[in-house]
KOLZA-405323 format. One record per residue (C-alpha): residue number from 1; x, y, z. Coordinates in nm, 4 decimals. Example, Ala and Ser with C-alpha at 12.3 -4.5 7.8 and 13.67 -1.06 7.14 Angstrom:
<nodes>
<node><gunu>1</gunu><c1>1.2300</c1><c2>-0.4500</c2><c3>0.7800</c3></node>
<node><gunu>2</gunu><c1>1.3670</c1><c2>-0.1060</c2><c3>0.7140</c3></node>
</nodes>
This chain:
<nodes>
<node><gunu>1</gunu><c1>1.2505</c1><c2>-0.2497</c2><c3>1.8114</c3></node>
<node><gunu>2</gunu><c1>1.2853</c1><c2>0.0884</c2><c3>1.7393</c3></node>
<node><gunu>3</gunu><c1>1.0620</c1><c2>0.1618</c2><c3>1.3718</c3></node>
<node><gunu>4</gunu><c1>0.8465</c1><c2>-0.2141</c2><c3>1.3679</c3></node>
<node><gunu>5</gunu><c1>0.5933</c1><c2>-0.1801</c2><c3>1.6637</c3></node>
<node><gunu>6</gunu><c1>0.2422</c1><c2>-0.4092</c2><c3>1.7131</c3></node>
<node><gunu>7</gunu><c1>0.0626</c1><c2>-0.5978</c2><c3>1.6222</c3></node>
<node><gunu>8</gunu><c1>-0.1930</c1><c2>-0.3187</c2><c3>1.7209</c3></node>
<node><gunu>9</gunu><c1>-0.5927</c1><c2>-0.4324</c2><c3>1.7146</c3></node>
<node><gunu>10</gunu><c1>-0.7244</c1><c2>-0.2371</c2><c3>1.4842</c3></node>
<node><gunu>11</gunu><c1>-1.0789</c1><c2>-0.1530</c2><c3>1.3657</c3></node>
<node><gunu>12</gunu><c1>-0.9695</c1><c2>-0.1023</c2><c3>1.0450</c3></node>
<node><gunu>13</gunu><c1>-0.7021</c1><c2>-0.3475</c2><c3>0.9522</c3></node>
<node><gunu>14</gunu><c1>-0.7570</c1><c2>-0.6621</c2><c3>1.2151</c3></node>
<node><gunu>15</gunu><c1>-0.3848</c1><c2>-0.7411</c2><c3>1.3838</c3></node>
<node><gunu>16</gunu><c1>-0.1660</c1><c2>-0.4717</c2><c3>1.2152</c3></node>
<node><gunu>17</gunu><c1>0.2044</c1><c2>-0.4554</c2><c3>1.2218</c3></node>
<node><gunu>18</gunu><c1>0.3116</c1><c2>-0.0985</c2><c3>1.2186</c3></node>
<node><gunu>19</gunu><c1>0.6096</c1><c2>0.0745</c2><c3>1.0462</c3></node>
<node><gunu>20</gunu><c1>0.6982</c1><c2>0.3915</c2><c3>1.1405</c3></node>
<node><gunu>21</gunu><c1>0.9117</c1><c2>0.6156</c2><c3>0.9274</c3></node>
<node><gunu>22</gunu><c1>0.9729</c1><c2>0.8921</c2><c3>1.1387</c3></node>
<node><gunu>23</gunu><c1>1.0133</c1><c2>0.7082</c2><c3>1.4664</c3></node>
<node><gunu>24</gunu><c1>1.0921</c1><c2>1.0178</c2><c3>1.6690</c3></node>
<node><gunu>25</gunu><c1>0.9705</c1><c2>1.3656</c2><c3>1.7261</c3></node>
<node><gunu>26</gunu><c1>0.6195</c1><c2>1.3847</c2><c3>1.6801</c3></node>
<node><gunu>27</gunu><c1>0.6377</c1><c2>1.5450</c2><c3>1.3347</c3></node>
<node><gunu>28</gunu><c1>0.2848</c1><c2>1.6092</c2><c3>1.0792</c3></node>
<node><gunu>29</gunu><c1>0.1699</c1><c2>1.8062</c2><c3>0.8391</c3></node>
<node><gunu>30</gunu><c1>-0.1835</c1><c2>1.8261</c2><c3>1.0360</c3></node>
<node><gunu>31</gunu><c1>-0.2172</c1><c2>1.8723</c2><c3>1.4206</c3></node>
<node><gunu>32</gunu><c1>-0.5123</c1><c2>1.7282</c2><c3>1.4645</c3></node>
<node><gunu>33</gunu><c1>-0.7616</c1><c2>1.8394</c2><c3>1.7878</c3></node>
<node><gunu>34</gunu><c1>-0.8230</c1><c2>1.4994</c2><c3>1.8211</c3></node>
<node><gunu>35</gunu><c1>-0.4529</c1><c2>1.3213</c2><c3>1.8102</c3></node>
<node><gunu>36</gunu><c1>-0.3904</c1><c2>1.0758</c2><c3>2.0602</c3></node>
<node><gunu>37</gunu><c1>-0.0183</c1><c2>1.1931</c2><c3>2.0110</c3></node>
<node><gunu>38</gunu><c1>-0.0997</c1><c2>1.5459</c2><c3>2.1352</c3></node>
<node><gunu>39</gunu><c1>0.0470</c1><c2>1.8170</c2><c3>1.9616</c3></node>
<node><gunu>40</gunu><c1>0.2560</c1><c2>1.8045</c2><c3>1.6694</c3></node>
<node><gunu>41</gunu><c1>0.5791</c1><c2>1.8945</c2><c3>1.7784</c3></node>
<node><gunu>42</gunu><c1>0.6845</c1><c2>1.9460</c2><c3>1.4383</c3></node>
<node><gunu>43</gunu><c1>0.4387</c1><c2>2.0692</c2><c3>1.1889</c3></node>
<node><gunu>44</gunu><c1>0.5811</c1><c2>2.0566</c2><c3>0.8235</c3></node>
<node><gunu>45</gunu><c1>0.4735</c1><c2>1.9550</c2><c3>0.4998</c3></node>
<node><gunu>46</gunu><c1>0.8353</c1><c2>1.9225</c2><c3>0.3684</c3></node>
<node><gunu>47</gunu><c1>0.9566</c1><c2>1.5287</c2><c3>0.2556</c3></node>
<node><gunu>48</gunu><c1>1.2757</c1><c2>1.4517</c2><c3>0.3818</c3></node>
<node><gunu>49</gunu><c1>1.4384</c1><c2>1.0887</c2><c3>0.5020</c3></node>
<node><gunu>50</gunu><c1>1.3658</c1><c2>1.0606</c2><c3>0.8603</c3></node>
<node><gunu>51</gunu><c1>1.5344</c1><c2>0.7413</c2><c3>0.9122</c3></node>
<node><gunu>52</gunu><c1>1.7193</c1><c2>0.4917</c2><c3>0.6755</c3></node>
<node><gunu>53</gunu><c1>1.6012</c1><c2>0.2805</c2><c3>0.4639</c3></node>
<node><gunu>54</gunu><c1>1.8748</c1><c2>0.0476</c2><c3>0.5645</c3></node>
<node><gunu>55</gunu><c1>1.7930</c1><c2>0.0615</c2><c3>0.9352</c3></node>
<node><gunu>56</gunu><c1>1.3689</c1><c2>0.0227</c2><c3>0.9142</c3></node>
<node><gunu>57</gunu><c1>1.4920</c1><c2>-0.3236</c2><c3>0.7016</c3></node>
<node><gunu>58</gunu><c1>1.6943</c1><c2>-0.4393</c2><c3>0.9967</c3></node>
<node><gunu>59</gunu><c1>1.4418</c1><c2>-0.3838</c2><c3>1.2375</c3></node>
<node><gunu>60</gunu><c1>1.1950</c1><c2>-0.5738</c2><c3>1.0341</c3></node>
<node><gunu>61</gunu><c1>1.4844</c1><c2>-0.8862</c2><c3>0.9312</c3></node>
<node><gunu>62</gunu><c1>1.4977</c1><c2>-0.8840</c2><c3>1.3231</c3></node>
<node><gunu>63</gunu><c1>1.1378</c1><c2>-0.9811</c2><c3>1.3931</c3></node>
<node><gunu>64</gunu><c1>1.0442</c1><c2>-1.2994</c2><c3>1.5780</c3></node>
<node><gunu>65</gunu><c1>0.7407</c1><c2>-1.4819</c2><c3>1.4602</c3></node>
<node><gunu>66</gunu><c1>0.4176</c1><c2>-1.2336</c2><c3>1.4672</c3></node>
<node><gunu>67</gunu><c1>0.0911</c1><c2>-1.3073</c2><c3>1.3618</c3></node>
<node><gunu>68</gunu><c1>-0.0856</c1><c2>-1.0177</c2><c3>1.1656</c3></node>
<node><gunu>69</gunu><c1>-0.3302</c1><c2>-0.9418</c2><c3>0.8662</c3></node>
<node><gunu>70</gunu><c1>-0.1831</c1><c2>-0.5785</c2><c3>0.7148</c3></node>
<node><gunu>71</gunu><c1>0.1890</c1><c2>-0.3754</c2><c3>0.7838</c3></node>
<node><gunu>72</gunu><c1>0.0832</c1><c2>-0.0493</c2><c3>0.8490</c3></node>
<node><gunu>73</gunu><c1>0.2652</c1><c2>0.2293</c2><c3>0.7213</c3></node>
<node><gunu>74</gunu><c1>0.1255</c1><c2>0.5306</c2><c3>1.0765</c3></node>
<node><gunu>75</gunu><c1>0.3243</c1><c2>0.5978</c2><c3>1.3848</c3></node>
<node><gunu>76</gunu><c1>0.4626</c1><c2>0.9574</c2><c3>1.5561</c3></node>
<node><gunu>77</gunu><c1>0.3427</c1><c2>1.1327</c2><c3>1.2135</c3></node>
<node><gunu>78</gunu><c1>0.2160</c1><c2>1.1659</c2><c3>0.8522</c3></node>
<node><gunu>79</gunu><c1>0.4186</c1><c2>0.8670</c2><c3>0.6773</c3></node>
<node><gunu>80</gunu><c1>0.3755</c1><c2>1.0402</c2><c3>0.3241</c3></node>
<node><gunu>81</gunu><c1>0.6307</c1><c2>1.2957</c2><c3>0.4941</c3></node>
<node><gunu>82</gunu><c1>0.9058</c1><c2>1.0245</c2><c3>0.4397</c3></node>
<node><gunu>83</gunu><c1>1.0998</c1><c2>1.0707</c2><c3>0.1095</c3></node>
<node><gunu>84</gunu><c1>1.1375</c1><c2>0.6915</c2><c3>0.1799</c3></node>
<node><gunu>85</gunu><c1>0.8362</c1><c2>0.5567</c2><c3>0.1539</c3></node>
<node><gunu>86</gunu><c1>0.8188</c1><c2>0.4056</c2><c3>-0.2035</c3></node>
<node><gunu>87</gunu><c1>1.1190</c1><c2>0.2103</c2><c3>-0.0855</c3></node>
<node><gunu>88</gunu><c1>1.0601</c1><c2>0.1275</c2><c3>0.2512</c3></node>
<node><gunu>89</gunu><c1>0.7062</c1><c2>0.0005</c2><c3>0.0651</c3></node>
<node><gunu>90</gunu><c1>0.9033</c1><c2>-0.2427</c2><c3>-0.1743</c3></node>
<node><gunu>91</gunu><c1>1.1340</c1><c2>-0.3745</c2><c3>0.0520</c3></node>
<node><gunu>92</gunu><c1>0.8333</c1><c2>-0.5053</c2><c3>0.3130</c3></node>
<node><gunu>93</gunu><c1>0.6990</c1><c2>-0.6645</c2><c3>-0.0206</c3></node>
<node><gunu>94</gunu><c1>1.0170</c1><c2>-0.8728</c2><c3>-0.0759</c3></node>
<node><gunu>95</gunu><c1>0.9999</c1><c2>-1.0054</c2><c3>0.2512</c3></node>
<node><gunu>96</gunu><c1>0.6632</c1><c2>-1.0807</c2><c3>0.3097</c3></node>
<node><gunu>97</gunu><c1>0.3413</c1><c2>-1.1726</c2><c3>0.1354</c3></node>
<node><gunu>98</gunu><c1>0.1052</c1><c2>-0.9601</c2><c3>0.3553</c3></node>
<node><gunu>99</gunu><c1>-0.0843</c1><c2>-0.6506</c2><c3>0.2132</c3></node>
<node><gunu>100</gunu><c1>0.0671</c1><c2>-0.2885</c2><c3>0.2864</c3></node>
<node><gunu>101</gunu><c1>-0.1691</c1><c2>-0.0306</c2><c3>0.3934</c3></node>
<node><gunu>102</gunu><c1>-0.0651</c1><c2>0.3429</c2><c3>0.4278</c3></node>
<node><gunu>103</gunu><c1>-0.2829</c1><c2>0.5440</c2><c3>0.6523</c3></node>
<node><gunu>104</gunu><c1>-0.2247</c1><c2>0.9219</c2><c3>0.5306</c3></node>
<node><gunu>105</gunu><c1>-0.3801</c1><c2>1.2926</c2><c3>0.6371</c3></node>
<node><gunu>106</gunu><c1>-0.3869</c1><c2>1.3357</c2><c3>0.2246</c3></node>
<node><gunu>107</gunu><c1>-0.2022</c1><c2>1.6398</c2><c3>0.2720</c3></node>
<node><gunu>108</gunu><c1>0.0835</c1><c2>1.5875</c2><c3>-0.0250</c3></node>
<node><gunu>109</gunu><c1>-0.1280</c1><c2>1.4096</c2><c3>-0.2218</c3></node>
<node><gunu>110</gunu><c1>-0.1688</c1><c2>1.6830</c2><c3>-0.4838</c3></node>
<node><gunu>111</gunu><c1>0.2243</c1><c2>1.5644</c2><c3>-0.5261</c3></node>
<node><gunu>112</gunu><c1>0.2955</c1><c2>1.4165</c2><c3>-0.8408</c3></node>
<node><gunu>113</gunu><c1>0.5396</c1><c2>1.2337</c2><c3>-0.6404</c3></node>
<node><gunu>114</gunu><c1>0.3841</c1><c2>1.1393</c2><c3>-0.3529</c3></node>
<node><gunu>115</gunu><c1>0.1012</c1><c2>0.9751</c2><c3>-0.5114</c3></node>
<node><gunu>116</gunu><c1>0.3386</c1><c2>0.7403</c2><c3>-0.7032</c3></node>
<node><gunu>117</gunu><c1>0.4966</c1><c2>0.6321</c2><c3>-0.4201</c3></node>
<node><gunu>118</gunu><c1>0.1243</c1><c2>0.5832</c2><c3>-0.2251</c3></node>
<node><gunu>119</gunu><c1>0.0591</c1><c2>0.3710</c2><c3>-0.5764</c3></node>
<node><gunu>120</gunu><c1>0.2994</c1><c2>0.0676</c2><c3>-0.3919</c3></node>
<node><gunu>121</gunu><c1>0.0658</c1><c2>0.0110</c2><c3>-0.1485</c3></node>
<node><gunu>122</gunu><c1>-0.1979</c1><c2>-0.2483</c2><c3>-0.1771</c3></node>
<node><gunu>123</gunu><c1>-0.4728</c1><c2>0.0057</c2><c3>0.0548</c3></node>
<node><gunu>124</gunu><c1>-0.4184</c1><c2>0.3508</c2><c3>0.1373</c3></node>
<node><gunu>125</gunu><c1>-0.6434</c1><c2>0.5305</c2><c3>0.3970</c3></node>
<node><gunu>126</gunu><c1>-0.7010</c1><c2>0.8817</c2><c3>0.3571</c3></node>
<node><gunu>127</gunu><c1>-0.8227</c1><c2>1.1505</c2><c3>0.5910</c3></node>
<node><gunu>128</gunu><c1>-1.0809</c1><c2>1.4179</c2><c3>0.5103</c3></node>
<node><gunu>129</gunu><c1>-1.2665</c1><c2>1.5449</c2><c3>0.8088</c3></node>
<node><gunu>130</gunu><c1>-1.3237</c1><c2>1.8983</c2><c3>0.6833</c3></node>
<node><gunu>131</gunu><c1>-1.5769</c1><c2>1.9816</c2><c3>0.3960</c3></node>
<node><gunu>132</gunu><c1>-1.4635</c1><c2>2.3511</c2><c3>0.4333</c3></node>
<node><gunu>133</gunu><c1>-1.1196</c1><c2>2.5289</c2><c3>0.5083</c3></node>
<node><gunu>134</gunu><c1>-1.2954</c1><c2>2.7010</c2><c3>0.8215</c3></node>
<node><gunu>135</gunu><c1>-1.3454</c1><c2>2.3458</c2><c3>0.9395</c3></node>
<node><gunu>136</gunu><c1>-0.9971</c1><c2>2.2294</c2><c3>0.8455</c3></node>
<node><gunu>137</gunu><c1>-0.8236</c1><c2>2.5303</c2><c3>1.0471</c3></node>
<node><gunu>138</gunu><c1>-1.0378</c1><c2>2.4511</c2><c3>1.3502</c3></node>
<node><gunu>139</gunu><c1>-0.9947</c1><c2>2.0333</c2><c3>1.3486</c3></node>
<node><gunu>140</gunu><c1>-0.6434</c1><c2>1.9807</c2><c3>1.1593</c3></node>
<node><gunu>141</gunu><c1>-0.4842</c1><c2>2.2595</c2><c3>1.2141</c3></node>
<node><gunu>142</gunu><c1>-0.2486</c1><c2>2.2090</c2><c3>0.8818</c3></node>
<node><gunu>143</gunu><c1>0.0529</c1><c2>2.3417</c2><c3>0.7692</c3></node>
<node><gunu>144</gunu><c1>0.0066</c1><c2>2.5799</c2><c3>0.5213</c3></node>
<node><gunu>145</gunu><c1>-0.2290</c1><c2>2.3581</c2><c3>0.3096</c3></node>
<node><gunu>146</gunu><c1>-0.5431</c1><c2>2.4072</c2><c3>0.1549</c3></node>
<node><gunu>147</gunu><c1>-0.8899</c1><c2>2.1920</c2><c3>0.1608</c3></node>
<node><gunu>148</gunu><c1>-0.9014</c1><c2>2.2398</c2><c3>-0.2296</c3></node>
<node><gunu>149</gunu><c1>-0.5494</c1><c2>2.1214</c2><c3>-0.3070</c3></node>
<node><gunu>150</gunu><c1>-0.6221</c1><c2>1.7786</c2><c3>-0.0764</c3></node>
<node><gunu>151</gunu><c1>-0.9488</c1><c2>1.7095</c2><c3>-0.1707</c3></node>
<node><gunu>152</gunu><c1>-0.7929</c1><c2>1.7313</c2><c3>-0.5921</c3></node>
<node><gunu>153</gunu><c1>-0.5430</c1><c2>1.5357</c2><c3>-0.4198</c3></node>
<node><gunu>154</gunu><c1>-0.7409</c1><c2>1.2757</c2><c3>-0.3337</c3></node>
<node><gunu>155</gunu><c1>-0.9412</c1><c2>1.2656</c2><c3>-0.6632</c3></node>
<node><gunu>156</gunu><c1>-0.6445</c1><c2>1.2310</c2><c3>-0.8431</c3></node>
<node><gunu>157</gunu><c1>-0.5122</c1><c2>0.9877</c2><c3>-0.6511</c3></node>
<node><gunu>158</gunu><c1>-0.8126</c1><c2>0.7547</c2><c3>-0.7106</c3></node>
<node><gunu>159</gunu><c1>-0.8151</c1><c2>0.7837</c2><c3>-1.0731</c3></node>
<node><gunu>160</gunu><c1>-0.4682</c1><c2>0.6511</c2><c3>-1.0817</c3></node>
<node><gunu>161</gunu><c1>-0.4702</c1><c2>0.4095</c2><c3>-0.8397</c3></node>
<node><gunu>162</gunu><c1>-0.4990</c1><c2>0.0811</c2><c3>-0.9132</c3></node>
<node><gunu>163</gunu><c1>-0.5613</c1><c2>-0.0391</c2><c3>-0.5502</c3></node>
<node><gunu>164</gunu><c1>-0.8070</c1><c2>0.0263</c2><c3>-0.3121</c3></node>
<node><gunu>165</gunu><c1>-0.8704</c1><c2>0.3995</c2><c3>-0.1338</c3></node>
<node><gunu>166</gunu><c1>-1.0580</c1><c2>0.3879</c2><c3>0.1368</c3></node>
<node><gunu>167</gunu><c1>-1.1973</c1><c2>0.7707</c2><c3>0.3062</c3></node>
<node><gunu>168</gunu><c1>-1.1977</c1><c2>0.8051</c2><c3>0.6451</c3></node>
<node><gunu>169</gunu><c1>-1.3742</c1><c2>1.0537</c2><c3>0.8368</c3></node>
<node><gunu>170</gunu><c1>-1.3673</c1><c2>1.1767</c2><c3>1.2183</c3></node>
<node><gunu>171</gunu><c1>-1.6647</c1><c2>1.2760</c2><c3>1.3715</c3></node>
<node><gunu>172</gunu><c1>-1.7175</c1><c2>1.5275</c2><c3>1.6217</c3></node>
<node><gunu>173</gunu><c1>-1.8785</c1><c2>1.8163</c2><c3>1.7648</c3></node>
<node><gunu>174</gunu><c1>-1.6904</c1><c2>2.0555</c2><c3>1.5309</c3></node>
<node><gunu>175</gunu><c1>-1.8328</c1><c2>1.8663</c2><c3>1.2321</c3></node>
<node><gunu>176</gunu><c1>-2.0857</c1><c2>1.6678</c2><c3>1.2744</c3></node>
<node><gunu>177</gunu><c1>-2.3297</c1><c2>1.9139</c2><c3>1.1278</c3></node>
<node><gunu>178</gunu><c1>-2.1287</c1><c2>1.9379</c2><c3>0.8183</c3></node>
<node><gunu>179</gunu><c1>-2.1964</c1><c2>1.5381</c2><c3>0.7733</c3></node>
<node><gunu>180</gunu><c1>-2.4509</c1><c2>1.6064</c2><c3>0.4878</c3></node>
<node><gunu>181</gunu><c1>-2.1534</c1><c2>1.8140</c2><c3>0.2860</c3></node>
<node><gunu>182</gunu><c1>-1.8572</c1><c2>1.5126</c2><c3>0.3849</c3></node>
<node><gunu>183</gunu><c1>-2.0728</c1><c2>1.2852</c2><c3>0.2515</c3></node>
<node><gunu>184</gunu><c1>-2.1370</c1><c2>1.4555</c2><c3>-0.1245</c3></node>
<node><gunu>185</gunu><c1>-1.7684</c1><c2>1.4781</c2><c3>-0.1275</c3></node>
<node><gunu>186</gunu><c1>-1.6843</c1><c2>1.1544</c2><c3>-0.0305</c3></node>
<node><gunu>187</gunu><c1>-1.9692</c1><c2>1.0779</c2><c3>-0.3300</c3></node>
<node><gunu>188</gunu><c1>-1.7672</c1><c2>1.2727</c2><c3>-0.5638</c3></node>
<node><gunu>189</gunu><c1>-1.4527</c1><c2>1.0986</c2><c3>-0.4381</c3></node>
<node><gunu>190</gunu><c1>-1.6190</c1><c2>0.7336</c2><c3>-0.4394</c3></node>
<node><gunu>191</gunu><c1>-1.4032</c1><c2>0.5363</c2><c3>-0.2696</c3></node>
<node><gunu>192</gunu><c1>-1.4053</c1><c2>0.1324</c2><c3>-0.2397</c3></node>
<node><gunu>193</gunu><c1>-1.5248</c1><c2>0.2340</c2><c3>0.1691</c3></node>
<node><gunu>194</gunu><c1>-1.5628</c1><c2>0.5341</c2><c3>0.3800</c3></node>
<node><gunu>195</gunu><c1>-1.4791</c1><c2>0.4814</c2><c3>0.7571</c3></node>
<node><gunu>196</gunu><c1>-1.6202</c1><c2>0.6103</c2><c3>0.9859</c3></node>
<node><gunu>197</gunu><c1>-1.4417</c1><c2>0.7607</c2><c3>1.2759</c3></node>
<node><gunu>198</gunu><c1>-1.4929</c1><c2>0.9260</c2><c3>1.6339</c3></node>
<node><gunu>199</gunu><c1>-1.2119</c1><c2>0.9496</c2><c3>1.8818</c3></node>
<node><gunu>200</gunu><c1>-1.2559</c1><c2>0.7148</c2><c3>2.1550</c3></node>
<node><gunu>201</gunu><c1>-0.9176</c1><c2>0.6480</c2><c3>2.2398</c3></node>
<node><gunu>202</gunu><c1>-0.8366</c1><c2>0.8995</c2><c3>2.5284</c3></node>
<node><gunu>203</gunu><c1>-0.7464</c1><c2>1.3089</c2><c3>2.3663</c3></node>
<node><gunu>204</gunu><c1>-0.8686</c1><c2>1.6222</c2><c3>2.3882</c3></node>
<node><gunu>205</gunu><c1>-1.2125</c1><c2>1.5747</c2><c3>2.1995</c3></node>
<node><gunu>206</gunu><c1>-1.4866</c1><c2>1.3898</c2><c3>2.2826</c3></node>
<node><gunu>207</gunu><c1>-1.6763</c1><c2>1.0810</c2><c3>2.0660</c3></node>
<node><gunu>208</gunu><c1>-1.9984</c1><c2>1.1110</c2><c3>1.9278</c3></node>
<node><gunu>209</gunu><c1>-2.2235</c1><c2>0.8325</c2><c3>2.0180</c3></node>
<node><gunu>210</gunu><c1>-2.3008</c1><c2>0.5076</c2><c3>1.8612</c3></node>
<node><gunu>211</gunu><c1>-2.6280</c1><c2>0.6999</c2><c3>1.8021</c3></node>
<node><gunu>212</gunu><c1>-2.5000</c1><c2>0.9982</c2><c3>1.6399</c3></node>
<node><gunu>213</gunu><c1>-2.2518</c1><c2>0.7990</c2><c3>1.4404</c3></node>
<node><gunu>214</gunu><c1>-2.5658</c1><c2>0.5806</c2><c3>1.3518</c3></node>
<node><gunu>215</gunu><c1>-2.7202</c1><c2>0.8586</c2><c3>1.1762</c3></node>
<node><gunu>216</gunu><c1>-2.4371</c1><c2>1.0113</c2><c3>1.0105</c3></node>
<node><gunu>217</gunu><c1>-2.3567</c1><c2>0.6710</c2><c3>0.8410</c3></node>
<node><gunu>218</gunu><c1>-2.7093</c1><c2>0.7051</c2><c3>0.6610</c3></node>
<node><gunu>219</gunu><c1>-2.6258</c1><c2>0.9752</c2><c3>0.4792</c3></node>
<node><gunu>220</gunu><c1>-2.3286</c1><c2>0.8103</c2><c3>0.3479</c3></node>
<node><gunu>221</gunu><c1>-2.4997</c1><c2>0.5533</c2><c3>0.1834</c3></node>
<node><gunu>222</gunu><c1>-2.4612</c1><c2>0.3720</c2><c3>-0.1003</c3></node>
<node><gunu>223</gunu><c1>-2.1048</c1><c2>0.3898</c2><c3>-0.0671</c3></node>
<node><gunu>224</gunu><c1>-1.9673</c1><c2>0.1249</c2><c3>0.1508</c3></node>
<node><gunu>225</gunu><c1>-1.9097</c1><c2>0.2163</c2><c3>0.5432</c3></node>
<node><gunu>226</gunu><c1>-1.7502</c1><c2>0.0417</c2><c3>0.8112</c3></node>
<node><gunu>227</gunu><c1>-1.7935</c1><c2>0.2731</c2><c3>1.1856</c3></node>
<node><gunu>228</gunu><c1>-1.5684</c1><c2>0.2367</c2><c3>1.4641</c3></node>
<node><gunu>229</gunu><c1>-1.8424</c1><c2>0.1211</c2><c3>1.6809</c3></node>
<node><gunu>230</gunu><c1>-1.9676</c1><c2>-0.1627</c2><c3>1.4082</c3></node>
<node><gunu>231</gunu><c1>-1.6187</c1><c2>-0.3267</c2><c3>1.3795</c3></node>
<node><gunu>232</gunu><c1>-1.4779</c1><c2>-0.5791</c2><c3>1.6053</c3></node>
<node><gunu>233</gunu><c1>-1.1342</c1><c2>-0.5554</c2><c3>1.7291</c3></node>
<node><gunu>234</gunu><c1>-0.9354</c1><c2>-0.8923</c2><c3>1.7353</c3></node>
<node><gunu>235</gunu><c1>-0.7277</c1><c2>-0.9540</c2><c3>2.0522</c3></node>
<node><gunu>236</gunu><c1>-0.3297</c1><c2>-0.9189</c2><c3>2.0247</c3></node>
<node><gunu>237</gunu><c1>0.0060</c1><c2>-0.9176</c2><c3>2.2013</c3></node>
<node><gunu>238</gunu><c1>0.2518</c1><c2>-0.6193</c2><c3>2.1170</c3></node>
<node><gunu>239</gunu><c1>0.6274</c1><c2>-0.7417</c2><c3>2.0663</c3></node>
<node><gunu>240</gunu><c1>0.6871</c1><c2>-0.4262</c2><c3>2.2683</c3></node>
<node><gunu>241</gunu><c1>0.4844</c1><c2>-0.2600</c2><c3>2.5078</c3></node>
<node><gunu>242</gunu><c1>0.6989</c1><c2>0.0951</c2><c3>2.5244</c3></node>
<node><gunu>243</gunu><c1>0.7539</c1><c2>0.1154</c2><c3>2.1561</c3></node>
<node><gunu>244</gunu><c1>0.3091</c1><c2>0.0492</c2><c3>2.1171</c3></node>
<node><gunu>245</gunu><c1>0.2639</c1><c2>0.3031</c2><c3>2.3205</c3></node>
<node><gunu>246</gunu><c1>0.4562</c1><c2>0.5315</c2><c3>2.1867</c3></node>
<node><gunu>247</gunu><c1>0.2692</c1><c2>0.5702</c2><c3>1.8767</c3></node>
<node><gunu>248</gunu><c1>-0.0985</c1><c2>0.4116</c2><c3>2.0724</c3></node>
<node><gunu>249</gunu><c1>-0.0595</c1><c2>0.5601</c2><c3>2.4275</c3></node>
<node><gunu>250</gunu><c1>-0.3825</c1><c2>0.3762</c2><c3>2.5115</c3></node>
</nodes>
C-alpha cells in the first residue's frame, strides 16, 4: 500500500491508521532538529496536490480487515501542505465510522483556507514548540514563516473549530527553559489537551527525562496534559512493514 500505512502504536491516538498525502519526497514546511525523517528534503509552505484524490481512495477501498481507534492524517510531511485534504478528509468519512485526526506543524493555519479544510476533522494536533522566533529558527527551522502568524493561526483556528484542538509541545534542551513562556501561550490558546512531547524515537536530539518532563507538566496545569512517558502504547501489527517505516523508521 503505497498512501494507507499502520496501524502505528501511538501515544497519542492508541492503534492509528495513517494516511499520507504526500507519500514521497520528504517535503514540510518545518525541518524540525528533532524529525525522525531527517531533513526535509523539500521545505515549502506552498499547497499543491501531491497525490490524487482518486488514488489515496483506492488504497484505502483495498484494505483488508485492520483494527484501529483514529486515521491519521502524518506521514513524509506537513499534511496541511495537500490542497487535498478537505477531500481526502470526507471521503475516509464515507467509508468508515472512525474519528479523523490531523496532526499539523500549524504553519498555514493563518490560511483562511486551510483552517476550513482542518474544520473536517474530528481532532487536529497542532505543533508549537517555540515561544519565540529565535527558538523557532533554531528547533523548526521553517520556511519563511513567522511565530506570530502561527500562533494567530492557531487562535483562530480554535475559535472556529467546532472539534477538539489539542497543543502539542516537544521538549528539549533548546527549550526547555522557555517551558514557563509555552505554557502562558498554550493558556492563551486553551486547548481541550496539551501533549507533551520529547523525542525518544531515535534523531538527532536527545529526550528530556521522565523527570524533567515531570516538572515541565506542572507548569502547564490546569489545562489538561497527557506526556509521552505517562501514556501507554497498545501493541499492533503494521499491514506493511516497508511502507511503516517509511514514515516511523523506528
Amino acid at each position: 500500500m503505497k498512501y494507507v500505512y499502520g496501524p502505528v502504536p501511538s501515544w497519542r491516538l492508541g492503534r492509528s491508521l495513517g494516511v499520507d498525502l504526500i507519500s514521497g519526497e520528504h517535503t514540510c514546511s518545518f525541518s524540525c532538529i528533532y524529525c525522525q525523517l531527517g531533513e526535509t528534503q523539500r521545505k515549502t509552505k506552498e499547497r499543491k496536490v501531491f497525490n490524487s484524490t482518486q488514488d489515496i481512495i483506492k488504497d484505502i477501498e483495498n484494505l483488508p480487515g485492520v483494527e484501529f481507534d483514529y486515521i491519521t492524517l502524518s506521514g513524509t510531511g506537513e499534511p496541511t501542505l495537500g490542497l487535498n485534504l478537505a477531500e481526502v478528509v470526507r471521503e475516509l468519512k464515507k467509508r468508515f465510522s472512525k474519528p479523523v485526526a490531523v496532526l499539523t506543524n500549524s504553519t498555514l493555519m493563518a490560511d483562511p483556507k486551510v483552517r476550513q479544510d482542518l474544520s473536517n476533522c474530528d481532532l487536529v494536533i497542532a505543533k508549537l514548540d517555540a515561544p519565540n522566533e529565535t527558538l523557532l529558527q533554531a528547533i523548526n527551522r521553517p520556511a519563511g514563516v513567522g511565530l506570530s502568524g502561527i500562533v494567530a493561526g492557531i487562535k483562530k483556528f480554535n475559535q472556529e473549530y467546532p472539534g477538539k484542538l489539542i497543543l502539542q509541545v516537544m521538549f528539549l534542551e533548546q527549550n526547555k527553559d522557555q517551558a514557563e513562556a509555552l505554557a502562558k501561550l498554550a493558556k492563551e490558546i486553551n486547548p481541550v489537551e496539551v501533549q507533551i512531547n520529547t523525542p525518544l524515537r531515535p534523531c538527532a536530539a536527545k529526550p528530556l527525562s521522565k523527570e524533567e518532563i515531570d516538572k515541565i507538566k506542572e507548569l502547564f496545569k490546569p489545562l489538561k496534559i497527557n506526556s509521552v512517558y505517562d501514556a501507554p502504547k497498545p501493541i499492533v501489527e503494521p499491514l506493511d512493514e516497508q511502507q511503516t517505516r517509511k514514515r516511523r523508521p523506528v
